[in-house]
C-alpha positions in Angstrom: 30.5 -8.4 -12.0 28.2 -5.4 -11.3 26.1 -6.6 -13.8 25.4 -9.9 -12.3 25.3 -8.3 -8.8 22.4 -6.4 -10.5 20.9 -9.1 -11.9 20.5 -10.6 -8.5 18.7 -7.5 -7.2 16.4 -7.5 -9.5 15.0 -11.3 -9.1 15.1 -10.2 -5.3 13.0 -7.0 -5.9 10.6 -9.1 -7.7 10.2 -11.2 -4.8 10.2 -8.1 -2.4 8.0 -6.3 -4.3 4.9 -9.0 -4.5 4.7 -9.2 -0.8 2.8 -6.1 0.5 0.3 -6.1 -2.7 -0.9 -9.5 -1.3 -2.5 -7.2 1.9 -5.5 -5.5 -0.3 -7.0 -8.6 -1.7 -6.6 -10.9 1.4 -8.7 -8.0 3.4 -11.6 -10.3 4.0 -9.3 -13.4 4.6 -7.7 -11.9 7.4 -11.0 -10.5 8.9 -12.3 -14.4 9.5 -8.4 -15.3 10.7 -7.4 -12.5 12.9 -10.2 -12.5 16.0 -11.6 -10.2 16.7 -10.6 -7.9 14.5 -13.4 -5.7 13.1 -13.3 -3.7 9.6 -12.2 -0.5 10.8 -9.3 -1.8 12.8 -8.4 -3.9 9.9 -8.3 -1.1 7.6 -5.5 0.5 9.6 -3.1 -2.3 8.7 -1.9 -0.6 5.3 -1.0 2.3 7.3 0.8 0.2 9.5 2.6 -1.3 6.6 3.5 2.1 4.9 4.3 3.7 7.9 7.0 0.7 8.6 8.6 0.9 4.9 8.8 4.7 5.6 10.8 3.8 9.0 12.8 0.8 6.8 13.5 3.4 4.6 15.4 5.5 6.5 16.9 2.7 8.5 18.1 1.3 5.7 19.8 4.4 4.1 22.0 4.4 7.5 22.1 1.4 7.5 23.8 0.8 4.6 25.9 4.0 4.6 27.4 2.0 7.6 27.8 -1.6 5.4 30.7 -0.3 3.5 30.8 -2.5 0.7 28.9 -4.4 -1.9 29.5 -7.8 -0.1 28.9 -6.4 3.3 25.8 -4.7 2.0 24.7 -8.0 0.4 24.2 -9.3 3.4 22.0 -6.7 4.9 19.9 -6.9 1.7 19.9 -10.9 2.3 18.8 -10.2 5.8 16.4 -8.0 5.3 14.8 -10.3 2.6 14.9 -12.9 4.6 12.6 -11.0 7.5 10.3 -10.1 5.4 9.4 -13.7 3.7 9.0 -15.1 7.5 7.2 -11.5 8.4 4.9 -12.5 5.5 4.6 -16.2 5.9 3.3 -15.6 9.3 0.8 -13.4 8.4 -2.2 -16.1 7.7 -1.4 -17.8 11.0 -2.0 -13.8 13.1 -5.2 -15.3 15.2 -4.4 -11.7 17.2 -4.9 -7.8 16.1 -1.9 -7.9 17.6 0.2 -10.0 16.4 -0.9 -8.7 12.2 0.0 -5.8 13.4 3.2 -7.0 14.5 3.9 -8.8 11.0 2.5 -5.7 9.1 5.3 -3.3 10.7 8.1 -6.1 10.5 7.4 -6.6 7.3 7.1 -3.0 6.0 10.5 -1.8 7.9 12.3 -4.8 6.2 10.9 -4.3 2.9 11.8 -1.1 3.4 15.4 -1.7 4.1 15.5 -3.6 1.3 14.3 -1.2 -0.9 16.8 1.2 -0.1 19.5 -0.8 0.1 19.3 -2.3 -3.4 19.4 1.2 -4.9 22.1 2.3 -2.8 23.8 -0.6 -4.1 23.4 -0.1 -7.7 24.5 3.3 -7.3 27.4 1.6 -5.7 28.6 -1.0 -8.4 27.5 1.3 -11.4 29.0 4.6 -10.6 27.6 7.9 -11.6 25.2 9.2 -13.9 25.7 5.1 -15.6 23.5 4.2 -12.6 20.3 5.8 -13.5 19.4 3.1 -16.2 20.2 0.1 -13.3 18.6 2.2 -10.8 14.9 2.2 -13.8 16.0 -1.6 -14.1 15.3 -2.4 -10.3 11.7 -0.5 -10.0 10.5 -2.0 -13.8 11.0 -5.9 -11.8 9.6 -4.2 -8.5 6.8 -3.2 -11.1 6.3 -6.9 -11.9 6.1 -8.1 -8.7 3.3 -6.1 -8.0 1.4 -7.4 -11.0 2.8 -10.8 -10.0 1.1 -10.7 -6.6 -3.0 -10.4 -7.0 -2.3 -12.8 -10.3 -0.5 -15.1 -7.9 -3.4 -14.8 -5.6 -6.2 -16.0 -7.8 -4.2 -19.1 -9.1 -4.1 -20.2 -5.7 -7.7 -18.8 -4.6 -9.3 -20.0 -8.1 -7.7 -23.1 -8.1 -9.4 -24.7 -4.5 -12.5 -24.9 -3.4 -11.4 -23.1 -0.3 -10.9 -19.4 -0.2 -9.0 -19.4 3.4 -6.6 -22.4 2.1 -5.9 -20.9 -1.4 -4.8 -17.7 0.2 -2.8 -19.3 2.8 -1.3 -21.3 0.3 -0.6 -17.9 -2.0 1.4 -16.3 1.3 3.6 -19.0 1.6 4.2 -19.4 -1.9 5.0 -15.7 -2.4 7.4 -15.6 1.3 
């Protein structure tokens, strides 16, 4: 049972983990779609992103000290998945510095929950120093989410004509 439990947190870490990697190369994508929102505005949205999965982070480590359980804590991990996808699938539809900034944080605190709550999970099911190689598990299939993402990004971008659709069509996909 804890290994399948794992096994299920690691396809989700994939997924969370492509998400934010998708903000570097859609920089100039969300120039043209977010008006106006000039370069060095724009270039404050990582921050805005890290500083939200810094906040999820700890959020999520009370969180889930709270969530007794593994099924409890399942759904707070589902939850917080679940945010992040719609933070991230409304991200090429922001027309407002406002609103991207809006998505950016929403979608850094919930990734950041997630995160956190996946590891505190694993150390749950798999107790003691038998965690550490679950724990390694979980960040190697974050790790290939983040090569997923830009990879993801230029099937979709290289595949159309149109740059804008392409990477709207990549967001959604990845969400």
């Amino acid at each position: 049972m804890a290994r399948a439990i794992t096994a299920g947190l690691c396809l989700a870490y994939v997924a969370a983990e492509t998400l934010p990697p998708l903000l570097g190369p859609a920089m100039s994508f969300l120039t043209r779609t977010a008006s106006p929102l000039p370069a060095p505005t724009l270039a404050k949205l990582p921050s805005v992103l890290s500083a939200g999965s810094v906040a999820g982070g700890l959020l999520g480590g009370s969180l889930f000290e709270e969530a007794a359980g593994v099924w409890r804590s399942s759904l707070v991990l589902f939850a917080a998945l679940l945010v992040t996808a719609l933070a991230n699938a409304l991200v090429p539809g922001s027309t407002t510095s406002m609103r991207m900034f809006a998505c950016m944080g929403v979608l850094g605190v919930f990734n950041g929950v997630f995160r956190a709550g996946a590891n505190c999970v694993v150390l749950r099911v798999h107790h003691g120093g038998a965690a550490a190689p679950w724990v390694q598990a979980l960040h190697l299939f974050g790790g290939a989410g983040r090569v997923l993402a830009p990879l993801l990004l230029g099937l979709f971008v290289d595949g159309s004509g149109d740059i804008d659709a392409g990477l709207r069509r990549a967001y959604l996909t990845v969400s």
